[in-house]
C-alpha positions in Angstrom: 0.0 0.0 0.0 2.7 2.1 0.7 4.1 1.4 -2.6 1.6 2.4 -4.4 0.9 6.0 -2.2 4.3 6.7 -3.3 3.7 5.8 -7.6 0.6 7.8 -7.1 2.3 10.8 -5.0 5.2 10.7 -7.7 3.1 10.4 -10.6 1.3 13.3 -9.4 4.3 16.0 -8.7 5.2 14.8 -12.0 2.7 16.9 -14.0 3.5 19.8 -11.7 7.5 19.6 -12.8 8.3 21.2 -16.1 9.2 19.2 -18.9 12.0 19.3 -21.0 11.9 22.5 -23.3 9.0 24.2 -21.5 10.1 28.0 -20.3 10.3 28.4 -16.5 7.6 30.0 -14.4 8.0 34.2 -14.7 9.2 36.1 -11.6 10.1 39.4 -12.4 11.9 39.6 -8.8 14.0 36.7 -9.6 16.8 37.1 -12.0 19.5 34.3 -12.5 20.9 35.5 -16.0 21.2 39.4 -14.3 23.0 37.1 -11.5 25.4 35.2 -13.6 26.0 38.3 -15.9 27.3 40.2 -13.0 28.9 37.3 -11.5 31.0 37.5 -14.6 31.7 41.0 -14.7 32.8 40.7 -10.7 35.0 37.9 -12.0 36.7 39.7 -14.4 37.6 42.8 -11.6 38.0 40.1 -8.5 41.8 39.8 -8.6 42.5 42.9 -8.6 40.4 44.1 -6.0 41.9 41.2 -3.4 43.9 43.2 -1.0 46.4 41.6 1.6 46.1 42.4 5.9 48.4 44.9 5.6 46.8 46.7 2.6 43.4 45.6 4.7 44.4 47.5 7.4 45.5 50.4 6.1 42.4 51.2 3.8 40.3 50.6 6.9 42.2 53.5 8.3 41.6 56.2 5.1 38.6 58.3 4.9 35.7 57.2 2.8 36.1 53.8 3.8 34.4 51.0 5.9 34.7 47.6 6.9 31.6 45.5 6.2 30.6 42.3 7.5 27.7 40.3 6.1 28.1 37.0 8.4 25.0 36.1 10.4 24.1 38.4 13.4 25.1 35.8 15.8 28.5 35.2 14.4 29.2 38.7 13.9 28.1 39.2 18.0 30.7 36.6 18.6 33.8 38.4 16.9 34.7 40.5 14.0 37.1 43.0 13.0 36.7 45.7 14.9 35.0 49.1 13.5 32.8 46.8 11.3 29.3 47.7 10.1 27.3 44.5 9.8 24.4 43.9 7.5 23.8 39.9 7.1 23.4 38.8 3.8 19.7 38.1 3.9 18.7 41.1 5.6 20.7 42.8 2.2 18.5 45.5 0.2 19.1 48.4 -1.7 17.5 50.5 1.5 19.4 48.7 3.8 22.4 49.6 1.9 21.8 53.0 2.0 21.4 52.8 6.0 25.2 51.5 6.7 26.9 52.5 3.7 27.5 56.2 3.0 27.5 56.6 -0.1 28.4 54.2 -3.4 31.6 56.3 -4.0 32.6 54.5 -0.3 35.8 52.0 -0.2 34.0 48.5 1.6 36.5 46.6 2.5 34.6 42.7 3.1 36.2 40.0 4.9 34.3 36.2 6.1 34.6 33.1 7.4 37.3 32.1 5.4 39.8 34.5 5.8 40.4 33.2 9.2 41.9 29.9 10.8 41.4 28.4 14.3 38.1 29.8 15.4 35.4 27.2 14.2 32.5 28.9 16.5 32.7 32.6 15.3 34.6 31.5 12.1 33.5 28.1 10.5 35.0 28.0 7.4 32.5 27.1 4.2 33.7 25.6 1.5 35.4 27.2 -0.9 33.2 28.0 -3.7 30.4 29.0 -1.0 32.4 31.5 0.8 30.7 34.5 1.8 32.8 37.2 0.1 32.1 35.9 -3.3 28.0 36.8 -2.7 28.8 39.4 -0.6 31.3 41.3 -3.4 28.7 40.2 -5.9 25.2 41.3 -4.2 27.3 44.8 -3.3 28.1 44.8 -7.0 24.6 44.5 -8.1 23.3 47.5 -5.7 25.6 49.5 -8.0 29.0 49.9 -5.5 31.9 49.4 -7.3 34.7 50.6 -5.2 34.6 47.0 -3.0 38.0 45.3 -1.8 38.1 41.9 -0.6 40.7 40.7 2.4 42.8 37.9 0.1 44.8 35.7 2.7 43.7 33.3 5.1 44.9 34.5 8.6 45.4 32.6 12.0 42.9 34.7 14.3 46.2 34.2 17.0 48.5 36.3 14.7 46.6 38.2 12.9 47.3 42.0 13.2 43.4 42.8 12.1 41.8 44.0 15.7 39.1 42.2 16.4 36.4 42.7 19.4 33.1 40.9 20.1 31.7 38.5 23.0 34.3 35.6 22.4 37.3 36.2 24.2 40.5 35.5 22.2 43.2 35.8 24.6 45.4 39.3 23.4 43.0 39.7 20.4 39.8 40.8 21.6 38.5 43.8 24.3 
């Protein structure tokens, strides 16, 4: 009985799947050829907008220039570089923008996960082609700033010379 519930449950979804050649369902909010064009155009200026911890750390200091985090509000609570704004990646919209970013002339310097080593509870690495700074450079990108830097290396949160702060206590690192 069970067998046939689940031929009669699969049968059914299949007339609600599209079949080969039929054109997707329209959502004029959704956009994956806009994504993947601008993925490619980020691509294309990626490289040389990778900055090392030194160069990190001395834009953050310049005027016209902030440090922005888009990890998850919890993580972010737990530690980040200090002076960040935070904006998690979900909560990302063009108003919301607008809020903790001055202006799109601004220098954003973005940093994630995966620039830093031997904190898995504020800092879980992803895996590679998931990390955060890829969406985050590209969704900044799509709101239309262009003047955004990513932190390159991969840095041990020991000996890092990045000041961080938040709740987690990292002996010599953190306040």
């Amino acid at each position: 009985m069970k067998i046939i519930r689940l031929v009669i449950f699969t049968l059914g979804l299949t007339g609600f799947m599209l079949q080969a050649g039929d054109k997707p369902l329209p959502n004029p909010n959704i956009d994956y050829p806009g994504f993947l064009a601008n993925a490619q155009e980020v691509g294309r200026l990626w490289e040389s907008h990778r900055v090392s911890e030194g160069d990190f750390l001395r834009m953050s200091k310049e005027p016209d220039t902030i440090i922005f985090d888009a990890r998850s509000d919890s993580k972010f609570e737990l530690l980040h570089v200090k002076g960040a704004v935070h904006l998690s990646l979900p909560d990302i919209t063009a108003s919301e923008l607008t809020r903790v970013i001055p202006g799109f002339n601004t220098r954003i310097l973005i940093y994630c996960n995966n620039n830093f080593q031997n904190e898995p509870i504020s800092m879980p690495s992803k895996g590679a082609p998931a990390s955060l700074n890829i969406f985050t450079f590209n969704t900044l990108y799509t709101y239309g700033y262009r003047n955004v830097f990513e932190l390159a290396p991969l840095l041990d949160i020991n000996k890092t010379t990045l000041p961080l702060q938040g709740t987690l206590t990292i002996p010599g690192k953190t306040n």
